[in-house]
KEROKOL-935242 format. One line per field, with one value per residue (C-alpha): chain; residue in one letter; residue number from 0; x, y, z. Coordinates in pm, 1 decimal. Last residue first. Layout:
<sites>
chain: A; ...
res: a; ...
n: NUM; ...
x: X; ...
y: Y; ...
z: Z; ...
</sites>
This chain:
<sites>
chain: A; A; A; A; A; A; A; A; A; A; A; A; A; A; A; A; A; A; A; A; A; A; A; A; A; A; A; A; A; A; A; A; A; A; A; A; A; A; A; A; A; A; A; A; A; A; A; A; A; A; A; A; A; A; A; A; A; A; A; A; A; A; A; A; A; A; A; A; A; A; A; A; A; A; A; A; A; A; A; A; A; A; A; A; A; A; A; A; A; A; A; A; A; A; A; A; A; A; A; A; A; A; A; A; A; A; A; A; A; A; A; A; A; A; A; A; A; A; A; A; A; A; A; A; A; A; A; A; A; A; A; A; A; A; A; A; A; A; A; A; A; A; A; A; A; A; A; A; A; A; A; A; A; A; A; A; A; A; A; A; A; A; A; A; A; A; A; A; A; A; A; A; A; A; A; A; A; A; A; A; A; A; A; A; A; A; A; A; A; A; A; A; A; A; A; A; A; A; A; A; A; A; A; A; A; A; A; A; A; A; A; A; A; A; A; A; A; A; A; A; A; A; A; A; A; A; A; A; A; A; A; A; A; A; A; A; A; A; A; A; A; A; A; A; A; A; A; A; A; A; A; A; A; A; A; A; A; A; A; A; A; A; A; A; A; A; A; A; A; A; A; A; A; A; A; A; A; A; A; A; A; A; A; A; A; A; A; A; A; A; A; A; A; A; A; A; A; A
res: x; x; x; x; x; x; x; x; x; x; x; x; x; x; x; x; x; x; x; x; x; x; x; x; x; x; x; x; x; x; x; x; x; x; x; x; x; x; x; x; x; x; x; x; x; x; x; x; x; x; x; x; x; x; x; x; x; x; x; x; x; x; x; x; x; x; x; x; x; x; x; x; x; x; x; x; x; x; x; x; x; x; x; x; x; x; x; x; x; x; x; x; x; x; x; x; x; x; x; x; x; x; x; x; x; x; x; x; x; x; x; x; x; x; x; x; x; x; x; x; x; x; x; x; x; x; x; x; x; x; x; x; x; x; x; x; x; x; x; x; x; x; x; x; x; x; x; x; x; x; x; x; x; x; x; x; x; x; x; x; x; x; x; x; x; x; x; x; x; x; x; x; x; x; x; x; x; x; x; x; x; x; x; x; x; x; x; x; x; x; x; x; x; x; x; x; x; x; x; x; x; x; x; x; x; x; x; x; x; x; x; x; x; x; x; x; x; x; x; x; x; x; x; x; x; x; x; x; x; x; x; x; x; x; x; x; x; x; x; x; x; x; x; x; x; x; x; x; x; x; x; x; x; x; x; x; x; x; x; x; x; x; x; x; x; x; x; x; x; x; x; x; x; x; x; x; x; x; x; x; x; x; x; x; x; x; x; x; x; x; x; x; x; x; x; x; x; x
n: 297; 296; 295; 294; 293; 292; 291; 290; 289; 288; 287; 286; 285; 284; 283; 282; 281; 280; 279; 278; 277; 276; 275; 274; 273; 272; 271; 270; 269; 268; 267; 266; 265; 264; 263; 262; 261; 260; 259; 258; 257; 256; 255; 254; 253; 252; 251; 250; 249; 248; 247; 246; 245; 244; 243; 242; 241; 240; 239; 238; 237; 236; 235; 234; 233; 232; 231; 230; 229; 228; 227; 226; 225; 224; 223; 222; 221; 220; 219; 218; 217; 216; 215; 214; 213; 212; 211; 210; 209; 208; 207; 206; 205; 204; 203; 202; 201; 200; 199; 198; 197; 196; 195; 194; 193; 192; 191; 190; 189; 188; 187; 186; 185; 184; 183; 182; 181; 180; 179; 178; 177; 176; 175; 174; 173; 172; 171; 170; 169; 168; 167; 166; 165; 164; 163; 162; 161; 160; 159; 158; 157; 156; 155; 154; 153; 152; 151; 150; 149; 148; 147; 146; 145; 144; 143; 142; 141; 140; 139; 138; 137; 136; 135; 134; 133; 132; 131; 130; 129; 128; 127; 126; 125; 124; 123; 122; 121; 120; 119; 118; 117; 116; 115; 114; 113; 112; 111; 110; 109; 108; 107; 106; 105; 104; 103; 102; 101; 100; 99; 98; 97; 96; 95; 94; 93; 92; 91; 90; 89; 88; 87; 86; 85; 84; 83; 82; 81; 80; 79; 78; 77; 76; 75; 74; 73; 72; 71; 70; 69; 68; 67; 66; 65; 64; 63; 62; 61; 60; 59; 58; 57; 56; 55; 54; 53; 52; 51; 50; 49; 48; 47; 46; 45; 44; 43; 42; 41; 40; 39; 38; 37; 36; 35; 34; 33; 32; 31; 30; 29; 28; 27; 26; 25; 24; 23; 22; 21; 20; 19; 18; 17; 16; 15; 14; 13; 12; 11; 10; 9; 8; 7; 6; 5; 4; 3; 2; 1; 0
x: 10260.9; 10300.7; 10454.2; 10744.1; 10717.6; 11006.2; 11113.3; 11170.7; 10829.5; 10703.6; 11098.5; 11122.6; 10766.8; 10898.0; 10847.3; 10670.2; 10831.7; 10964.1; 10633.7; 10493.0; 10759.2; 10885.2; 10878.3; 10696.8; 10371.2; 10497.9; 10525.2; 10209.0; 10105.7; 10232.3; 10131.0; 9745.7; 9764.6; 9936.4; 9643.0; 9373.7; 9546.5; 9544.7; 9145.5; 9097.2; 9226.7; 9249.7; 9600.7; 9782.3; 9546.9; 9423.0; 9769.6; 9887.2; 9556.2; 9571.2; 9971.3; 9859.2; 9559.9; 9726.0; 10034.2; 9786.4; 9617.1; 9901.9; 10102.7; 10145.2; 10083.7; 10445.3; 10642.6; 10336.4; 10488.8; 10314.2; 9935.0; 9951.0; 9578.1; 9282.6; 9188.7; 8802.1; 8611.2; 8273.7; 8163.9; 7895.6; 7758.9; 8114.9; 8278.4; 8606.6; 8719.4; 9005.6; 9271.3; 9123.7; 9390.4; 9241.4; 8938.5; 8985.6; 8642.6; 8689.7; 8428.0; 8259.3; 8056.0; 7768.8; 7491.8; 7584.1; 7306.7; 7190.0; 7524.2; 7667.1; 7384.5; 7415.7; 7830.2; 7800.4; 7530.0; 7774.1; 8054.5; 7832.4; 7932.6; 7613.4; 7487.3; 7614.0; 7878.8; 7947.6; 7987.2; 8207.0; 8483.6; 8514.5; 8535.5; 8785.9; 8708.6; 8784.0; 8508.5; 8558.1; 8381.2; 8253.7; 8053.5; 7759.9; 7930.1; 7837.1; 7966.9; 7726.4; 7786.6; 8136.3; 8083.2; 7998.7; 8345.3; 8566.3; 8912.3; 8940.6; 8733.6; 8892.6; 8792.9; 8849.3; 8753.3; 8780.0; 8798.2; 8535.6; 8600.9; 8261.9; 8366.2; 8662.4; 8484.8; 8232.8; 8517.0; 8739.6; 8468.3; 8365.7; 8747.0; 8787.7; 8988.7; 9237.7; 9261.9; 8970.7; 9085.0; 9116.3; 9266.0; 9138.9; 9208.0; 9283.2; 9040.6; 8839.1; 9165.5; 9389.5; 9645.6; 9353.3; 9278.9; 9525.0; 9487.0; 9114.0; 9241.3; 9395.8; 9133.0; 8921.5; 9142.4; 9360.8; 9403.7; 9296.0; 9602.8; 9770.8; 9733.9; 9568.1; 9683.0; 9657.3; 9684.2; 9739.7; 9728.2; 9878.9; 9906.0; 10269.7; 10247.0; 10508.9; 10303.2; 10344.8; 10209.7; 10186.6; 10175.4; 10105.8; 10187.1; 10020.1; 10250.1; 10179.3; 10061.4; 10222.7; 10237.6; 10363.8; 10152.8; 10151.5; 10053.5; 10375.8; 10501.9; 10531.5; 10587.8; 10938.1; 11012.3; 11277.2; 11028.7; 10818.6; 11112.9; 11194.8; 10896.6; 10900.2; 11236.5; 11023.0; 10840.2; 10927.0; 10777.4; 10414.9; 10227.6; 9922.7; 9826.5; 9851.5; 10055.3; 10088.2; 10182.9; 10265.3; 10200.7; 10519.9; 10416.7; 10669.8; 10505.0; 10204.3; 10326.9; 10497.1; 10157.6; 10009.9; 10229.6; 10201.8; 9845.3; 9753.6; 10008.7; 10354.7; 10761.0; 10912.0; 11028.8; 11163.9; 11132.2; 11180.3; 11100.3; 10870.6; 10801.0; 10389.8; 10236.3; 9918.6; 9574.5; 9348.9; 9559.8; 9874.0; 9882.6; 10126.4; 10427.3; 10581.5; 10742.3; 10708.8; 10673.0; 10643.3; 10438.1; 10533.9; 10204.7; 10143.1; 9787.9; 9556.3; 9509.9; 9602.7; 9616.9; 9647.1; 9756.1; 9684.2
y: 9090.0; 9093.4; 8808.8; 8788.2; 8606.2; 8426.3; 8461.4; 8148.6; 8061.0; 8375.7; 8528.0; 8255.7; 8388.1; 8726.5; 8975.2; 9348.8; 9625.3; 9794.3; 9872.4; 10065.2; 10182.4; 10069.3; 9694.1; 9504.5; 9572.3; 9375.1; 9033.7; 9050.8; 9119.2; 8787.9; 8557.9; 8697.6; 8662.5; 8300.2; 8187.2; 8299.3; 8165.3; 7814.3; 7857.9; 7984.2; 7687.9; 7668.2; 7576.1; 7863.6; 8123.8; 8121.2; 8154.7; 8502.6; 8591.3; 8595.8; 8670.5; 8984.0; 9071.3; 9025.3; 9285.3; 9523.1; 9508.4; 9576.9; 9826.0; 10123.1; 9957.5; 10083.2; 9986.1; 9728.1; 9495.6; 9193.8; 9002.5; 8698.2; 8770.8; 8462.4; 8297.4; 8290.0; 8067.5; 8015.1; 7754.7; 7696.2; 8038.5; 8220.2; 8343.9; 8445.2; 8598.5; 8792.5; 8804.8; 9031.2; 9252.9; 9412.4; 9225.8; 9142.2; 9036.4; 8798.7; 8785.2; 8504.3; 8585.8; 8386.7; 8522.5; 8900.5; 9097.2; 8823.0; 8682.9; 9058.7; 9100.3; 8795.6; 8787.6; 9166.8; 9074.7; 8823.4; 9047.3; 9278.4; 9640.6; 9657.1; 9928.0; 9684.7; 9839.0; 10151.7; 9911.6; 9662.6; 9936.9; 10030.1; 9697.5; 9624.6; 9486.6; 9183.3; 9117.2; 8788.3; 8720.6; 9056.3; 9105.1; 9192.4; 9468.5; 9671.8; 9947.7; 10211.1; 10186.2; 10229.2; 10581.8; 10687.5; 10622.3; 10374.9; 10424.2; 10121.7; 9911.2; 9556.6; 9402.3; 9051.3; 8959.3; 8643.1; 8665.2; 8550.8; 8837.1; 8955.7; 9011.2; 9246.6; 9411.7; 9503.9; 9549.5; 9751.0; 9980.8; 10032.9; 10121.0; 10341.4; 10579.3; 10471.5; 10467.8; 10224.3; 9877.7; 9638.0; 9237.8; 9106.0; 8707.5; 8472.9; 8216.1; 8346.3; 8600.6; 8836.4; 9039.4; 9294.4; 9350.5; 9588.5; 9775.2; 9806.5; 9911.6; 10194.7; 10287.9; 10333.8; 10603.6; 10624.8; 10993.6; 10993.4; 10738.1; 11000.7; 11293.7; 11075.9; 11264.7; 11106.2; 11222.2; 10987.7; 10920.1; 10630.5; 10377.1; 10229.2; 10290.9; 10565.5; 10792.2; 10768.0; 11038.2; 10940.6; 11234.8; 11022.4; 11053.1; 11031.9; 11052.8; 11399.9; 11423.0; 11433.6; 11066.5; 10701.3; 10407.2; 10141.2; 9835.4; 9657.4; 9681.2; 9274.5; 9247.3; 9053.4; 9223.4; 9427.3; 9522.6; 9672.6; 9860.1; 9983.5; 10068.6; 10322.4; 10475.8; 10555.6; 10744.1; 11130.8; 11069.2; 11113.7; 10743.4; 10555.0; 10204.5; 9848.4; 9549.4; 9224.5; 8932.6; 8556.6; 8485.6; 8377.4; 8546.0; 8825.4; 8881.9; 8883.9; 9144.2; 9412.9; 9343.5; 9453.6; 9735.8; 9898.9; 9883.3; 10053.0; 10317.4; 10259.3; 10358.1; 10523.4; 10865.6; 10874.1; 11171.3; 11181.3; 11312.7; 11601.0; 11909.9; 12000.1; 12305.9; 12273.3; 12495.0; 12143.1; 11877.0; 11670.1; 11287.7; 11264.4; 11241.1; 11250.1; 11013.1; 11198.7; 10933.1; 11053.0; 10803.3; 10787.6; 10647.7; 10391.4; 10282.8; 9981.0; 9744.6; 9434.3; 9166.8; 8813.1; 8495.2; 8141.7
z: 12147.0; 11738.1; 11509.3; 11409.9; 11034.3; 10961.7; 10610.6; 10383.2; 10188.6; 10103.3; 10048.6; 9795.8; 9635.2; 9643.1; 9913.1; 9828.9; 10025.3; 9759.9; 9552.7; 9845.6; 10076.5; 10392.3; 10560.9; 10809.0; 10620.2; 10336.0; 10557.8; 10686.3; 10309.4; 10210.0; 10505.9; 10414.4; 10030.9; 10087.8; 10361.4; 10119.8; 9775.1; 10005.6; 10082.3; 9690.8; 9552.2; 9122.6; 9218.7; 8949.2; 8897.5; 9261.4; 9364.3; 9121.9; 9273.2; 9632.3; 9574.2; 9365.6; 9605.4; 9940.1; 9800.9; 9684.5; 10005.7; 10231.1; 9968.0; 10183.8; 10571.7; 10698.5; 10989.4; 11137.9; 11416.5; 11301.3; 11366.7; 11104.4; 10994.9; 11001.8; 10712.6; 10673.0; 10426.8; 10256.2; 10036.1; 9742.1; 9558.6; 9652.5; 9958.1; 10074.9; 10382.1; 10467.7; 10782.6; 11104.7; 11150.9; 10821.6; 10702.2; 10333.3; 10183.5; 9860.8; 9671.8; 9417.5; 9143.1; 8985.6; 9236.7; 9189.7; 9394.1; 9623.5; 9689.1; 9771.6; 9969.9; 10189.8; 10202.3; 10319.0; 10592.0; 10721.9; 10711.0; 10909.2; 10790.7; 10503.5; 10251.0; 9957.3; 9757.6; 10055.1; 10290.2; 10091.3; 10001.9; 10354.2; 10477.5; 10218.8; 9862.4; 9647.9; 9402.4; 9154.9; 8839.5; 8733.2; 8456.6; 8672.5; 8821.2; 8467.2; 8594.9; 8731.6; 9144.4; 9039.3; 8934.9; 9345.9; 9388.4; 9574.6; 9518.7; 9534.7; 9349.5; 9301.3; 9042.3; 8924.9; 8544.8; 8372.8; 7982.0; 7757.0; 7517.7; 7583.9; 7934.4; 7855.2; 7651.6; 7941.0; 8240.1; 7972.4; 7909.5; 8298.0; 8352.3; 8077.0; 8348.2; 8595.0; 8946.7; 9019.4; 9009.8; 8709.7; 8674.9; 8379.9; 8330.5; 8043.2; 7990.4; 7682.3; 7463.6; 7520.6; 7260.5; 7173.9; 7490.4; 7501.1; 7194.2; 7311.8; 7604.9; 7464.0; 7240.6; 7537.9; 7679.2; 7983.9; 8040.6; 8407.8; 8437.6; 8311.5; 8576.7; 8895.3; 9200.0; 9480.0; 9844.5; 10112.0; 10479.7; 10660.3; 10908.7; 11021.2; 11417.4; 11375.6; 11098.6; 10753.3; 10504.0; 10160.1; 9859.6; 9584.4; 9162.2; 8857.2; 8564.8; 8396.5; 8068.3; 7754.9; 7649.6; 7724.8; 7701.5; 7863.3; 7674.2; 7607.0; 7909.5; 8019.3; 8363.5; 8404.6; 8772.0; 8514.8; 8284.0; 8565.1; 8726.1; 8351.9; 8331.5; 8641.6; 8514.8; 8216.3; 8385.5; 8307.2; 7997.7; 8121.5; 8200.5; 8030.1; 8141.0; 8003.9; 8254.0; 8139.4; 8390.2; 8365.1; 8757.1; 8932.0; 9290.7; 9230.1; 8888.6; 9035.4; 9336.8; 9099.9; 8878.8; 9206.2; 9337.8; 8971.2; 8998.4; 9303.4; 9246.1; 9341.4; 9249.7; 9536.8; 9666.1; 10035.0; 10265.8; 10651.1; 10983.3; 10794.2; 10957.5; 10961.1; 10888.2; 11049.0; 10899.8; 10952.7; 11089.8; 10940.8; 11040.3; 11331.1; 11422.5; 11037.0; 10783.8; 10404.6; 10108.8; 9782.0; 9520.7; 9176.9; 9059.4; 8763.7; 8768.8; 8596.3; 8326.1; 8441.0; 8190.8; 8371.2; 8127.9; 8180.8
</sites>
């Protein structure tokens, strides 16, 4: 089993500052780091990590190509991402001491992404193999249909999300993953119960996964629902959190079939990132999944 993930390449520049910058403020920067990221460069990074065979198809400017070599070199297949004229998209991240942040994206190529492009990409896939897509590129709705009437599995995860996701043909979907956020403006509803209720009522063959902050992630489909709880850690930088739960959540499903153990890896995995800088960087491999102790808050 194969997972195409047609999604973003970012450069993302870090500052580290006291607080998050206010209305009018011009604020001095602690620190500056540049890194590799974007929402799905961090989670092929991850599925690669996680020992999931991985393709990644995008659209970057030529002054990336340091970027795919990173991929290349975390054995994500490039093949699909394109290089052109426009300008890679890139993040302006603001950290602040307790590890939350603040960004700014700019999308430049991934904006550029066109529907010939994925059909290139899909090209190499066939029934079984799996779609991973988020928001930060464009075609998205395009690649979700064809992608569907290839036979191929698709998980979405909609961040950004934007009022254009409420138009995608959601039914093709075969596995959600959102945040609170991202699940409140899908279904109208904050209660996770509530959530699990609409979302069941709205896509009845799909199963979601609801990630919950401090409070682990839940997943739910048609027959069984389950909550892992979070490892609670001294948070340096919360970056790549999600797109480190995904790929592991993922890269686990794919290979056990077990949602309840993918769960429980996702969680340890981005407890682990969050104790670390950087997007991309602070991803652990599968060894590191299994060997590093976990400190755990309080």
């Amino acid at each position: 089993m194969r997972v195409l993930n047609i999604g973003s390449i970012n450069i993302d520049h870090v500052y580290e500052v006291d607080h998050f910058v206010r209305p009018g403020e011009t604020l001095g920067g602690l620190s500056y780091h540049t890194f590799a990221g974007g929402k799905g460069f961090n989670q092929s990074i991850t599925l690669a990590r996680a020992g999931a065979t991985t393709f990644h198809a995008g659209r970057v400017g030529k002054n990336a190509a340091w970027l795919l070599q990173r991929l290349e070199q975390e054995g994500v297949d490039t093949t699909h991402v394109t290089v052109g004229e426009d300008t890679t998209g890139h993040a302006i991240i603001q950290v602040v001491p307790d590890g939350e942040n603040a960004i700014v994206l700019y999308g430049g190529a991934n904006q550029r992404l066109t529907e010939a492009d994925v059909a290139s990409a899909l090209a190499s896939f066939s029934a079984g193999d799996i779609l991973l897509l988020q928001n930060e590129t464009s075609s998205v709705a395009w690649a979700m249909q064809n992608a569907h009437e290839r036979g191929m599995r698709i998980v979405f995860n909609p961040a950004p999300m934007t009022a254009d996701v409420h138009h995608y043909p959601l039914g093709c979907v075969d596995v959600f993953v959102l945040n609170e956020t991202e699940a409140e403006e899908l279904t109208g509803a904050t209660d996770p119960a509530e959530v699990r209720a609409r979302m069941r009522e709205r896509f009845p063959r799909a199963a979601t996964v609801l990630t919950l902050g401090n409070q682990g992630a839940t997943y739910f489909d048609a027959d069984s629902t389950h909550h892992e709880p979070a490892l609670l850690v001294d948070a340096v930088d919360t970056t790549a959190a999600g797109d480190t739960f995904i790929g592991y959540f993922l890269a686990e499903l794919m290979q056990t079939g077990d949602p309840v153990n993918a769960l429980a890896k996702g969680c340890r995995a981005a407890a682990i990132c969050v104790t670390r800088a950087g997007a991309s960087d602070s991803i652990p491999s599968r060894n590191e999944l299994e060997t590093v102790q976990v400190n755990t808050s309080g």
